[in-house]
BAKOLTOR-932682 format. One line per field, with one value per atom (N, C-alpha, C): residue number from 1; z, x, y; residue in one letter. Coordinates in Angstrom, 3 decimals, always signed. Atoms other than C-alpha are relative to their C-alpha. Example, Ala and Ser with C-alpha at 12.3 -4.5 7.8 and 13.67 -1.06 7.14 Angstrom:
<sites>
n	c(1; 1; 1; 2; 2; 2)
w	c(+0.000; +7.800; +0.000; -0.060; +7.140; +0.730)
u	c(+0.890; +12.300; +0.900; -0.820; +13.670; -0.770)
v	c(-1.190; -4.500; +1.200; -1.190; -1.060; +1.090)
res	c(A; A; A; S; S; S)
</sites>
This chain:
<sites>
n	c(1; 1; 1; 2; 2; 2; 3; 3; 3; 4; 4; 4; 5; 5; 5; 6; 6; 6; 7; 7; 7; 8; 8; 8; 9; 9; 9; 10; 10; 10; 11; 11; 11; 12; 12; 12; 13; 13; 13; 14; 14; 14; 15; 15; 15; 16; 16; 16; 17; 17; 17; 18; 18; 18; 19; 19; 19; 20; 20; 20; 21; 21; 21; 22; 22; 22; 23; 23; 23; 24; 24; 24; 25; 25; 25; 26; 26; 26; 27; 27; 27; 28; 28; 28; 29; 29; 29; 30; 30; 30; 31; 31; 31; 32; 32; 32; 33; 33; 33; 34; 34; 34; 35; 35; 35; 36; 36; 36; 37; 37; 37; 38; 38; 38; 39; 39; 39; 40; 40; 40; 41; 41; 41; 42; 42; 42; 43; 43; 43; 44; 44; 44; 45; 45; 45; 46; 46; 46; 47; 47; 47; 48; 48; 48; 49; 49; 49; 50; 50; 50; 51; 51; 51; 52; 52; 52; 53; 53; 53; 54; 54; 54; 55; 55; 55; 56; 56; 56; 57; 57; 57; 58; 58; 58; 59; 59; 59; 60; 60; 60; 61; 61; 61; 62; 62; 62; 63; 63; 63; 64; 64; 64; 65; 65; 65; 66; 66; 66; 67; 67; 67; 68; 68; 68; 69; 69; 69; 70; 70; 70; 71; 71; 71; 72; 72; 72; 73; 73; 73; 74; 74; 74; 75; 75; 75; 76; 76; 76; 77; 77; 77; 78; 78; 78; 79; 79; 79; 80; 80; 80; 81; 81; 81; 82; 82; 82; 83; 83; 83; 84; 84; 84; 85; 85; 85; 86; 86; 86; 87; 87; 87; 88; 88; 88; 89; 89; 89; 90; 90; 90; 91; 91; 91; 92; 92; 92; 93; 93; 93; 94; 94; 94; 95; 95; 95; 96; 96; 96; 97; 97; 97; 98; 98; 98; 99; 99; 99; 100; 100; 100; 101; 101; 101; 102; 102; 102; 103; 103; 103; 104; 104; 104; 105; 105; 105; 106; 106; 106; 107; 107; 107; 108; 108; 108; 109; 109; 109; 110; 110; 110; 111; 111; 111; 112; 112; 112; 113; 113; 113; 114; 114; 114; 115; 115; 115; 116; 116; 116; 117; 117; 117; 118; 118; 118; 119; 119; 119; 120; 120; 120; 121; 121; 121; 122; 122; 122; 123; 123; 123; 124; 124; 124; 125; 125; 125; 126; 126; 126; 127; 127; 127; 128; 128; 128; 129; 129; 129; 130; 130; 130; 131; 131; 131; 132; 132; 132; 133; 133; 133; 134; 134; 134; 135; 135; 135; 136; 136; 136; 137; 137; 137; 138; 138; 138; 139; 139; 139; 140; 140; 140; 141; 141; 141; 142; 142; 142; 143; 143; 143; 144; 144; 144; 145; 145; 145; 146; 146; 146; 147; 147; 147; 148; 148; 148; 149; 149; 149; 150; 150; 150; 151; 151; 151; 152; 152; 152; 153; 153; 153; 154; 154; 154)
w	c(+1.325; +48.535; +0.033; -0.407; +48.485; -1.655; +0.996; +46.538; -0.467; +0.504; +43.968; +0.108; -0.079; +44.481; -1.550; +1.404; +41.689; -0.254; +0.553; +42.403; -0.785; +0.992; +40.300; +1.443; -0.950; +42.145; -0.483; -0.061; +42.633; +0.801; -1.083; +43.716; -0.101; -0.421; +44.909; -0.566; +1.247; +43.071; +0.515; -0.373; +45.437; -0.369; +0.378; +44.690; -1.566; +1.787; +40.451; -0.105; -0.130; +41.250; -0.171; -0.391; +42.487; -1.060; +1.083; +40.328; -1.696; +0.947; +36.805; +0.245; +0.214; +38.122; -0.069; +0.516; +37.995; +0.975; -0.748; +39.905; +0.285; -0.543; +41.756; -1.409; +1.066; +39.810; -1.533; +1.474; +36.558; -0.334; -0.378; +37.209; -0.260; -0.149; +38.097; -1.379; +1.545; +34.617; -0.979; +1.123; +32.719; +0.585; -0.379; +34.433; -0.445; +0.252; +33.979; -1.726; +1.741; +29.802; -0.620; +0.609; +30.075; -0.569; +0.692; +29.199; +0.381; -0.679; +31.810; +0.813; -1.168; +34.270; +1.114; -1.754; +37.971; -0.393; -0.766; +39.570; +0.902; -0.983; +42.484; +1.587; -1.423; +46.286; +0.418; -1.025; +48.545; +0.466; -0.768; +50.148; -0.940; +0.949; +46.586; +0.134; +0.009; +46.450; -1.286; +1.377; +42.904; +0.297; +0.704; +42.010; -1.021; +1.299; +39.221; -0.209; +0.022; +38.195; -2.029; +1.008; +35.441; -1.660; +1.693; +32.243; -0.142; +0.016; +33.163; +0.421; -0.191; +34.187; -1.164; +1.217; +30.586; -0.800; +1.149; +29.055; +0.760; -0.110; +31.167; -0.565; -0.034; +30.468; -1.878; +1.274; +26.564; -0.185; -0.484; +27.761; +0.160; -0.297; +29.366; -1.594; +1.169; +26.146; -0.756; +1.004; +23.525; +0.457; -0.278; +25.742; +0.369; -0.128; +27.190; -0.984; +0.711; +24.486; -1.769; +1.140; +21.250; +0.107; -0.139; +22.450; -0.487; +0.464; +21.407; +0.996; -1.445; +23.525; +0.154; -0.947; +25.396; -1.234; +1.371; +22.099; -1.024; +0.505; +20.256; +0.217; -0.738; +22.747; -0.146; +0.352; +22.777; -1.418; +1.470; +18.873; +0.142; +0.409; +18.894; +0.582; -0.838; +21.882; -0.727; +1.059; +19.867; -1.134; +1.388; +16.715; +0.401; -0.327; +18.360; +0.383; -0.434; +20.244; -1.370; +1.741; +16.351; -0.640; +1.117; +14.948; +0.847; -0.213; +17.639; +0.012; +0.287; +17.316; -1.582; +1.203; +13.599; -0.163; +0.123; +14.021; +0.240; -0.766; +16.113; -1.134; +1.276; +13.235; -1.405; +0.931; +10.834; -0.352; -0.787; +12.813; -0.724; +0.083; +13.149; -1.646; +1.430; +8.968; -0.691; +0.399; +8.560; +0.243; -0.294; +10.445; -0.950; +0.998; +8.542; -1.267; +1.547; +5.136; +0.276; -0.095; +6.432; +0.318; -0.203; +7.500; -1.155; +1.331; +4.121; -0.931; +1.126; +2.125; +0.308; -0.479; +4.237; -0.165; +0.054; +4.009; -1.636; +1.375; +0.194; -0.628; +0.658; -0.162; +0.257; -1.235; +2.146; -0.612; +0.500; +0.401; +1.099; -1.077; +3.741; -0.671; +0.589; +2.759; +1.997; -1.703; +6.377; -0.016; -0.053; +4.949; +0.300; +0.176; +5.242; +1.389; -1.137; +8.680; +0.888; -1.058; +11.731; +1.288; -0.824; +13.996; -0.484; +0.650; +14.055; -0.530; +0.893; +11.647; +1.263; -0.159; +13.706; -1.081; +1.763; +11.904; +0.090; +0.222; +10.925; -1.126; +0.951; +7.801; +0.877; +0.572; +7.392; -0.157; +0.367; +7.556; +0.173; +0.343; +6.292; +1.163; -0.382; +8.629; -0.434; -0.115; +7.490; +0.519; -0.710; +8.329; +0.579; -1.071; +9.832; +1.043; -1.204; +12.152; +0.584; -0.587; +13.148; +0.958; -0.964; +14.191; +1.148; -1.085; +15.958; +1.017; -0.793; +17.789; +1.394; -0.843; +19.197; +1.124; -0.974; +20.351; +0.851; -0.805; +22.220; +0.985; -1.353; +24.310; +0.989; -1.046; +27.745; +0.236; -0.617; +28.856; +0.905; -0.539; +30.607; +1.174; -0.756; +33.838; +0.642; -0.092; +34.100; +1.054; -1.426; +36.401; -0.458; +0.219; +37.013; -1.339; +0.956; +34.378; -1.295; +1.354; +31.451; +0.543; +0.452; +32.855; -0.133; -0.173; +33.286; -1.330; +1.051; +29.803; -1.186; +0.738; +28.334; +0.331; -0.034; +29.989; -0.632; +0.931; +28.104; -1.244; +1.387; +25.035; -0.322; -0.111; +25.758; -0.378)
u	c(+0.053; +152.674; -1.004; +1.033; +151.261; -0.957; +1.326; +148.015; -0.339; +0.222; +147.343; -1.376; +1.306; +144.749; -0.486; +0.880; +142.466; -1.031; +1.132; +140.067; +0.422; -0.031; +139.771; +0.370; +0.003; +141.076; -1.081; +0.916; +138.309; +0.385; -0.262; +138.873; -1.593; +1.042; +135.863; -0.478; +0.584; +133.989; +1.036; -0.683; +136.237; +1.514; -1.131; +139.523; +0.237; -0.172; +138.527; -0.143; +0.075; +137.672; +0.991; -0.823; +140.399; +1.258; -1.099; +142.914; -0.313; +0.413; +141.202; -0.279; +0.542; +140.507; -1.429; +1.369; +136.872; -0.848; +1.031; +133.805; -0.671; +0.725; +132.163; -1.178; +0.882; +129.108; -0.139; -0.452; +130.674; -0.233; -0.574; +131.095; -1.093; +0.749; +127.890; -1.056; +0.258; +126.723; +0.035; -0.528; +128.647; -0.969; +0.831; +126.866; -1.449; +1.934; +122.910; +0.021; +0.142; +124.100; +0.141; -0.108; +125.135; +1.527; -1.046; +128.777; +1.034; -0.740; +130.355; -1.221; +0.949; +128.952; +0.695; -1.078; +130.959; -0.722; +0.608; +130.340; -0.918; +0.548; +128.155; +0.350; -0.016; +128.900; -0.879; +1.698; +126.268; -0.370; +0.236; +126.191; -0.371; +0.237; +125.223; +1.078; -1.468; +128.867; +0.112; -0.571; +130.211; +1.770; -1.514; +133.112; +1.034; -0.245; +135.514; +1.013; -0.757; +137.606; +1.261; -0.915; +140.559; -0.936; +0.548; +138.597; -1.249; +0.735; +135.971; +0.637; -1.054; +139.169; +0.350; -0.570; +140.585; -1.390; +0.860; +137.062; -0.420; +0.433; +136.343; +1.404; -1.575; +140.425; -0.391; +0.519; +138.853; -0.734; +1.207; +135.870; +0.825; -1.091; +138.090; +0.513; -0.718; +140.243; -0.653; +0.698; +137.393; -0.441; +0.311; +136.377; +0.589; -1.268; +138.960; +0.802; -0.818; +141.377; -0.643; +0.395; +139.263; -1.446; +1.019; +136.226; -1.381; +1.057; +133.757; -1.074; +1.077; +130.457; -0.862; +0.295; +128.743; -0.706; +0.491; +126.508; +0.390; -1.155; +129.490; +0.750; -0.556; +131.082; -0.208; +1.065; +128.266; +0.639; -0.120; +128.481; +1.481; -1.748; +132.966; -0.209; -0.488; +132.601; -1.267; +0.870; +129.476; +1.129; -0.844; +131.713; +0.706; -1.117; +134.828; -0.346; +0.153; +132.965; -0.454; +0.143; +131.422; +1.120; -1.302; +134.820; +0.950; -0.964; +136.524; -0.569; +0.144; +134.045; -0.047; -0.365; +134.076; +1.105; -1.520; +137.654; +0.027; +0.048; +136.948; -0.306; +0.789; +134.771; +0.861; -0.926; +137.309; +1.320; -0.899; +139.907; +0.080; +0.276; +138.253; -0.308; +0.882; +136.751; +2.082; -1.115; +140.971; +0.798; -0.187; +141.867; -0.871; +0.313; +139.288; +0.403; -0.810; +140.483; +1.072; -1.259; +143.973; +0.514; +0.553; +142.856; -0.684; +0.279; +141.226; +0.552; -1.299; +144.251; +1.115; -0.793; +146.102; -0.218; +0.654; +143.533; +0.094; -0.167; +143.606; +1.011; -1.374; +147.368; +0.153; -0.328; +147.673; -0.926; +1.177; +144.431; -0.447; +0.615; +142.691; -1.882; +1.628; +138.751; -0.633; +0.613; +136.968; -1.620; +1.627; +133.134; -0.282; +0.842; +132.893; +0.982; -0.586; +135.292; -1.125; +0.961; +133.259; +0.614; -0.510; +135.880; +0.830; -1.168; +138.698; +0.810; -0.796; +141.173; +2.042; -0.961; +144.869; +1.208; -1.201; +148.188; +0.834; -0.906; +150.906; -0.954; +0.263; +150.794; -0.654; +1.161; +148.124; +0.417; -0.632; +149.252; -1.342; +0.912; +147.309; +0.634; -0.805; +147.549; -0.790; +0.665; +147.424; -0.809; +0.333; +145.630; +0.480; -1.286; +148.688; +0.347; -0.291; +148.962; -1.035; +0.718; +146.070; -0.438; -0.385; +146.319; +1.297; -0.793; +149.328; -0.083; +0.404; +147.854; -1.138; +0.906; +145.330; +0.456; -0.416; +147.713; +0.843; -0.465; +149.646; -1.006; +0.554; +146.766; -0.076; +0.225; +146.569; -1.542; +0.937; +144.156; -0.916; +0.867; +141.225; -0.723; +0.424; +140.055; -1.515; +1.071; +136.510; -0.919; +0.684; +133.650; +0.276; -0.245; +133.617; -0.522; +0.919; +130.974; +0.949; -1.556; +133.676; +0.780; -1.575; +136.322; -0.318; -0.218; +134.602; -0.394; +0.101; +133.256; +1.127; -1.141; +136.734; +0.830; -0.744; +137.873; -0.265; +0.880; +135.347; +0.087; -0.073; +136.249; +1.659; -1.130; +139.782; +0.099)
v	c(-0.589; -106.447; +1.153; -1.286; -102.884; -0.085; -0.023; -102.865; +1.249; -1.026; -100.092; +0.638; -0.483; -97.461; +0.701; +0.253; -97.817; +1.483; -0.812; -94.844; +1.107; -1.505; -91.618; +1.311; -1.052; -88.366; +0.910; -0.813; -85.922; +1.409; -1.422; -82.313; +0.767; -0.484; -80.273; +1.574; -0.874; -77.155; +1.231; -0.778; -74.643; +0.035; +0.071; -76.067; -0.064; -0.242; -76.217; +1.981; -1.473; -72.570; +0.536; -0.679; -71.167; -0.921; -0.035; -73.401; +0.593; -0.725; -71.978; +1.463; -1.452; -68.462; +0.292; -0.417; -68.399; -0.432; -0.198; -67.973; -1.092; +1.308; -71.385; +0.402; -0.259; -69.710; -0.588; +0.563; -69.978; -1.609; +1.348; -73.720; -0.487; +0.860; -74.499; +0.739; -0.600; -72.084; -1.474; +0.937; -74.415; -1.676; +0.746; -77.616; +0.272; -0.348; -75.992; -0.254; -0.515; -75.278; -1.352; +0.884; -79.141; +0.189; -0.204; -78.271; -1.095; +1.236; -80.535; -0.305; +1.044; -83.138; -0.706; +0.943; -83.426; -1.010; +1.283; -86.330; +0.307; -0.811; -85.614; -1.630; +0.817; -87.533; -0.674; +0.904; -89.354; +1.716; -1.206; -85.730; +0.994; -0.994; -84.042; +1.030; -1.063; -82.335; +0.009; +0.105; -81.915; -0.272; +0.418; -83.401; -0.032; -0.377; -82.995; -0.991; +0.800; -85.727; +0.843; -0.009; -85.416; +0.448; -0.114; -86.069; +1.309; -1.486; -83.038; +1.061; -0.725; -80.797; +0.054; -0.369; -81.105; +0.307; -0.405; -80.483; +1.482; -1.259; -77.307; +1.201; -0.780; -76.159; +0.120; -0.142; -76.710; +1.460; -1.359; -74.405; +1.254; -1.712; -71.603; +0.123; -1.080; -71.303; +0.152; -0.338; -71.317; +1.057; -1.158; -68.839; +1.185; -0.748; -66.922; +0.881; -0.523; -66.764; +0.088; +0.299; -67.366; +1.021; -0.721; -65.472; -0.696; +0.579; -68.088; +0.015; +0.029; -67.827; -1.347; +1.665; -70.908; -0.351; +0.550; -71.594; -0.862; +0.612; -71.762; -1.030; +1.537; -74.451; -0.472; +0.858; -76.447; -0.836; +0.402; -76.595; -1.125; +0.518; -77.156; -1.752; +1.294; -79.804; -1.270; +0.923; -81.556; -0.817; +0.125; -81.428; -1.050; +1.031; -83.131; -1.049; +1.011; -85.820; -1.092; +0.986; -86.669; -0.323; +0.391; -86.508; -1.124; +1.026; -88.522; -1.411; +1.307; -91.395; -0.465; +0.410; -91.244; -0.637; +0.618; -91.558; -1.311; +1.511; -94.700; -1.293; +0.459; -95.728; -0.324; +0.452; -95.519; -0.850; +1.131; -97.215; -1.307; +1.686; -100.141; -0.352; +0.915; -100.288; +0.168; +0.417; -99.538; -1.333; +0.482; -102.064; -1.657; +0.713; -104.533; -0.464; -0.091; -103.728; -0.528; +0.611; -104.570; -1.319; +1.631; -107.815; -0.923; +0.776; -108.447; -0.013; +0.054; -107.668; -1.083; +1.503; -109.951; -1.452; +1.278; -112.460; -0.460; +0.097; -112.250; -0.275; +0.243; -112.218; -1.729; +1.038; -115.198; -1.525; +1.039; -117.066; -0.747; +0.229; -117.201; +0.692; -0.393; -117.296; -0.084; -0.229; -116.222; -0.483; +0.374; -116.460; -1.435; +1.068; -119.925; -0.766; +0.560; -120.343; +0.072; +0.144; -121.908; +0.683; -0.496; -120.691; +1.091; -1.401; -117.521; -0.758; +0.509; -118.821; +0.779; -0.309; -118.050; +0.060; -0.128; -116.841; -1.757; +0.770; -118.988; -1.067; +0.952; -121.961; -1.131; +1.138; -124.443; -1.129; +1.441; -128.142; -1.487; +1.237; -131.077; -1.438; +0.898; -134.022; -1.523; +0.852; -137.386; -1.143; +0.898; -140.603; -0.747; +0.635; -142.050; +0.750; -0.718; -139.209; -0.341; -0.014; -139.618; -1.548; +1.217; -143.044; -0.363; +1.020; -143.021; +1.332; -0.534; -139.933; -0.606; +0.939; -142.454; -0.733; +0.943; -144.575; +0.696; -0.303; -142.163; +0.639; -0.293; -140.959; -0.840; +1.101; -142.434; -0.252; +0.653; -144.691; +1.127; -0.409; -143.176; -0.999; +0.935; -144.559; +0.054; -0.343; -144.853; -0.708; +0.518; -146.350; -1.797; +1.357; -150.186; -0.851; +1.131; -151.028; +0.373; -0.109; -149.388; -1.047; +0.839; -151.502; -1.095; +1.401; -154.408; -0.253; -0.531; -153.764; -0.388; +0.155; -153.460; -1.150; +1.267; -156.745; -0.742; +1.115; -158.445; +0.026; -0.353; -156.991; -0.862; +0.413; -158.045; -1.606)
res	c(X; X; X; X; X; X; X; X; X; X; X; X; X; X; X; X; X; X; X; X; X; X; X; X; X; X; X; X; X; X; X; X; X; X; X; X; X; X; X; X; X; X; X; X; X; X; X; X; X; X; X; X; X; X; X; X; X; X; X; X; X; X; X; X; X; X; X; X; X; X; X; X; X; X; X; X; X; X; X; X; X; X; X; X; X; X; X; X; X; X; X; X; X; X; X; X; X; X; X; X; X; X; X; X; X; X; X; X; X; X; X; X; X; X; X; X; X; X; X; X; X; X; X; X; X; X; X; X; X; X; X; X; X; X; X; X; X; X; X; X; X; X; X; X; X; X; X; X; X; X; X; X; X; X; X; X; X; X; X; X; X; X; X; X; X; X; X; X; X; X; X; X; X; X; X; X; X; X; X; X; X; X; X; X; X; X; X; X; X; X; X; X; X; X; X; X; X; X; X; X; X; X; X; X; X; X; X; X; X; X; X; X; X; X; X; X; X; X; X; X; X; X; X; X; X; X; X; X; X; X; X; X; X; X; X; X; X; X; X; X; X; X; X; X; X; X; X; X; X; X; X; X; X; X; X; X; X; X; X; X; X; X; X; X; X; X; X; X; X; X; X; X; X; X; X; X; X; X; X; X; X; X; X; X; X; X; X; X; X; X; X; X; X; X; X; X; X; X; X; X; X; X; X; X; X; X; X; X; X; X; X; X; X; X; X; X; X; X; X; X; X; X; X; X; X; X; X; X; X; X; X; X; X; X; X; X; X; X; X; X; X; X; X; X; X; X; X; X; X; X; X; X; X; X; X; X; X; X; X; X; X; X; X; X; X; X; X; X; X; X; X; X; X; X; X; X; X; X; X; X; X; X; X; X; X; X; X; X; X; X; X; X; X; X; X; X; X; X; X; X; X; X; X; X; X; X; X; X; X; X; X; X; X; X; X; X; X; X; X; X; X; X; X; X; X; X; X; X; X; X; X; X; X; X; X; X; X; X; X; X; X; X; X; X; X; X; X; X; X; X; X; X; X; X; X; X; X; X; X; X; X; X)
</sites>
């Protein structure tokens, strides 16, 4: 059974170069201002994996095609990282609410559960179940002094 390779691909500061058009320099610009953050090797190489490839391809077009200068970046890529964990933030307090409308329709009270409450209806069982639940468990076989114990009881 062929086993999946798990690591991250990494391409090297020459090959992000030359696929964006732009100067190693540039690269390591954007690194000093804090804009991105390779990876770096045992050998202090920089590395660039996927998720810092789509944030410098961000970089180029605010800059490139929008004309925004590194200041400006800074600011946008600040902005978005606040707005996408807000988002996160709001998610989850949507997701709550939708759980307490459910819980309300449903007449599920949570404040006073010791455990998570699962879906599906609620069934009362009585004291006759519960006895002839007893008697269908099996026997338990325990050390000598239980059995000899339970002979005597016998």
């Amino acid at each position: 059974m062929p086993r999946r390779n798990k690591q991250r691909k990494y391409l090297m500061i020459s090959a992000v170069a030359e696929r964006f058009e732009i100067h190693p320099q540039t690269l390591r610009l954007y690194e000093r201002e804090g804009l991105i953050a390779p990876q770096r090797s045992k050998g202090n190489t920089r590395l660039y994996d996927d998720e810092t490839l789509k944030r410098l391809e961000t970089i180029l077009t605010l800059t490139r095609d929008l004309g925004v200068n590194l200041a400006g970046v800074e600011v946008i890529l600040n902005m978005r990282e606040q707005m996408e964990s807000m988002q996160i933030e709001v998610d989850r307090l949507l997701g709550f609410v939708k759980q307490e409308i459910l819980d309300r329709r449903t007449g599920v009270d949570r404040r006073y559960a010791l455990v998570r409450v699962g879906r599906g209806p609620l069934t009362r069982s009585s004291p006759e179940d519960a006895s002839t639940s007893k008697e269908q468990e099996p026997r338990r076989r325990g050390s000598r002094s239980t059995q000899k114990s339970r002979s005597r009881r016998r």
